[in-house]
N, C-alpha and C positions, 0 to 999 in steps of 0.2 A: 227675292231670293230664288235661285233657281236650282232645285233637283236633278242631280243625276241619279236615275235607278238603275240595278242592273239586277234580274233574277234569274234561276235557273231551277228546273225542277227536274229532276229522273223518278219516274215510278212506271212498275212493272203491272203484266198482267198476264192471265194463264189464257184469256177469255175475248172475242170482242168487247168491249165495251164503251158505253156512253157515257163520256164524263163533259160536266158542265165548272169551267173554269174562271173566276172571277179575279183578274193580276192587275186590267190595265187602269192605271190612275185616269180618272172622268174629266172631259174637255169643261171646261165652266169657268163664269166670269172672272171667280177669284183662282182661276188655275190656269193658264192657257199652257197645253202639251206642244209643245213645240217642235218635238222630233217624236215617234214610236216605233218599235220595230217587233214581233213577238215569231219566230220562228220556233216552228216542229217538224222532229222526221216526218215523214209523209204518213198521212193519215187517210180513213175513211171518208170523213166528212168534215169538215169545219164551216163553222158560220157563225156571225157575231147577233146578238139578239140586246132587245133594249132591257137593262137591269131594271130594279125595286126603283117608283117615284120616277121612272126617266134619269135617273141618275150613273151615267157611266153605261157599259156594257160588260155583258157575259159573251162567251162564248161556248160552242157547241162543238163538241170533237167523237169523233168512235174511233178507237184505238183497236188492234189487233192484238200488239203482246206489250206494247211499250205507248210510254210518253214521256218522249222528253222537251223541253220549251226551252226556250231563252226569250226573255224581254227586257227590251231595255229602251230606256225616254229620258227626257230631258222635258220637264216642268217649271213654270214661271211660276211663282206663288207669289200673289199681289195680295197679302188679308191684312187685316192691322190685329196687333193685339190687342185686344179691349177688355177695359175693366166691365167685368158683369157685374159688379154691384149694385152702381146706378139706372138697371137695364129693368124695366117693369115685366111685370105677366099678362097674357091675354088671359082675360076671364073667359073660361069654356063655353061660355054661350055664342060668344064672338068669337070664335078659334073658325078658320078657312076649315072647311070640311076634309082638304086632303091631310089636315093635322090628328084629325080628330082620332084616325086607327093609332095614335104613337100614345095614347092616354091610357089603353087599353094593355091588361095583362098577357102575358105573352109564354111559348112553351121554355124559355130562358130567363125569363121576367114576369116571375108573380108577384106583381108590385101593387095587388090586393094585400098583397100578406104583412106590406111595409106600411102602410096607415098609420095604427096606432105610435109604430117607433118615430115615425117621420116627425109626427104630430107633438109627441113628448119631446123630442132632440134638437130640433127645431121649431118649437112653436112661436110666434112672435115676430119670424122674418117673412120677407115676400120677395118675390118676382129674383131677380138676380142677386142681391144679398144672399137669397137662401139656397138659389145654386152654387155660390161662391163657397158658404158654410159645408155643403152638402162633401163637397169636392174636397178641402179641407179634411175632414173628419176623414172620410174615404186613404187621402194618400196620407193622415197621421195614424191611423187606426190599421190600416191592410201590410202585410209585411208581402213584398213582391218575391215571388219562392218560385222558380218554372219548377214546374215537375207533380206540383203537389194537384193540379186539378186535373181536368180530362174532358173529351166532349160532351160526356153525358152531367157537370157541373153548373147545377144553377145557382143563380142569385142568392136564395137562400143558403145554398150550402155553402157558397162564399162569406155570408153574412154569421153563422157559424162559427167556419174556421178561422177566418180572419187574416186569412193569406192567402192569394194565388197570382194571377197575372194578367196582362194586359184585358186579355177579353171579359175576365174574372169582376175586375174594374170597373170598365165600360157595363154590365150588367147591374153592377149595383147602383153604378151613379142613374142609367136607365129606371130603374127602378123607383129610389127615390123619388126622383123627380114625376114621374106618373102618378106617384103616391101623393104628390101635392098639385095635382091636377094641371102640372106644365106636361106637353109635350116633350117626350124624348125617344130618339132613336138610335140604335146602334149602328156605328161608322166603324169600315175597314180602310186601312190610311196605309200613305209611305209617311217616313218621318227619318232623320236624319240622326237624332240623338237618343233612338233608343237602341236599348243596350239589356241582353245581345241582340243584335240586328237581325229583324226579321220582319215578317210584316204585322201592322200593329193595330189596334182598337181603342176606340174613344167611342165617345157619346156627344152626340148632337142636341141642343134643348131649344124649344122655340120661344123666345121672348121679344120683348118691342118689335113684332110681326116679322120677325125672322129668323134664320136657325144659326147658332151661334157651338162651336168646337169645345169640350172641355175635356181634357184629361187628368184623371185623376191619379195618376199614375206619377205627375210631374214630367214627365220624360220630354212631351212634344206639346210644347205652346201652339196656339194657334196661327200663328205666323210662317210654321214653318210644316203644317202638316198639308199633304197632298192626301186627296179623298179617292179611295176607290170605289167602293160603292154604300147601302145604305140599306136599313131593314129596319124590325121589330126586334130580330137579335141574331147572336149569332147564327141561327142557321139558315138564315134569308141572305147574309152577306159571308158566308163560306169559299175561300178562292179557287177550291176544288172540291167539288161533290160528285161521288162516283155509283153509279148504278150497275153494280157489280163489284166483285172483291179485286183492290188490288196491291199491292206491294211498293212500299219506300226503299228509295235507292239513297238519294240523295235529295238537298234543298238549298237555296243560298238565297238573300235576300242581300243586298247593300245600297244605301241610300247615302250621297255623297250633297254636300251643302256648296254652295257655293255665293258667298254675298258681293252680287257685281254692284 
């Protein structure tokens, strides 16, 4: 399947400032970017730096009073979808050590806090059955609402209300799964089929020694999601984080499918 993205973002500022920008989808086995292109008016500085895990890149900009970007690529996406049922867990003793920080509770992901539910709700499954459950419950229990959360929105306060949105999701399924001693981590993605189109969030889980896409949201199978980059949660994979105040103009995100 191969993606076409096309973004664009306008945001103001009164100030210099340093904003660190994460948009473009990460060159990898099961991704090859085929075209890229990401233009801004002229800036201070720009320079591309290696993102969280070596995965993808950030970029580095100082802006004077504006930023505006355009990005746009064309993605091969080679993944199979796989059933996670029959997919075992590494027992924590034996986890690669660069897994081991994604176990760990997080400022998005107090998934200390999720133990005892995890353990009553699912108790009796393991390894990929119980991510499969997990994911399940998630996108039949969360009503997808945009509006209703906000950056300062954790896991638990999603686990609460019982509704919010993509990142909202990806936090709890994170959660979860930490809670039952799988690796997981949050993924910023392009996706084709969600709706409204924007850029979106999933969770990564590591089983049969490798890291496997799940959204709980239903929106974007595994097959068809391109990866931007990857964290502890969202505020390690943010596509723009700015060091200084600054003002929205505009945003557009469209991801276009195409099965050659």
């Amino acid at each position: 399947m191969r993606l076409d993205i096309d973004v664009h973002l306008h945001y103001t500022m009164s100030n210099p400032t340093d904003l660190l920008l994460q948009i473009e989808a990460a060159d990898l086995a099961d991704q090859k970017v085929i075209s890229r292109q990401m233009l801004t008016d002229p800036v201070d500085h720009f320079i591309r730096v290696t993102a969280e895990d070596g995965l993808g890149e950030r970029a580095w900009l100082r802006c004077d009073d504006a930023l505006r970007c355009n990005y746009t690529a064309q993605v091969l996406v080679d993944r199979p979808r796989l059933d996670l049922a029959p997919l075992g867990a590494v027992p924590p003793h034996l986890l690669p050590g660069d897994t081991v920080r994604y176990l760990m509770p997080s400022r998005y992901c107090p998934s200390d806090e999720f133990q005892t539910f995890v353990a009553s709700e699912f108790g009796g499954l393991q390894g990929g059955a119980l991510i499969k459950a997990m994911r399940d419950w998630l996108n039949h229990t969360l009503g997808y609402v945009p509006g209703v959360s906000g950056p300062q929105t954790t896991a638990l306060d999603t686990f609460v209300q019982r509704q919010g949105v993509c990142r909202d999701f990806a936090h709890l399924m994170v959660c979860f799964a930490r809670a039952a001693a799988i690796p997981a981590r949050f993924v910023s993605v392009y996706a084709p089929d969600v709706t409204p189109q924007d850029f979106h969030a999933v969770a990564e889980v590591y089983l049969d020694g490798t890291w496997h896409l799940v959204d709980a949201t239903g929106m974007a199978p595994a097959d068809t999601i391109a990866r931007i980059g990857v964290g502890m949660d969202a505020a390690e994979v943010s596509f723009l984080t700015s060091y200084g105040p600054i003002g929205f103009l505009a945003q557009t995100v469209n991801v276009t499918a195409h099965h050659d």
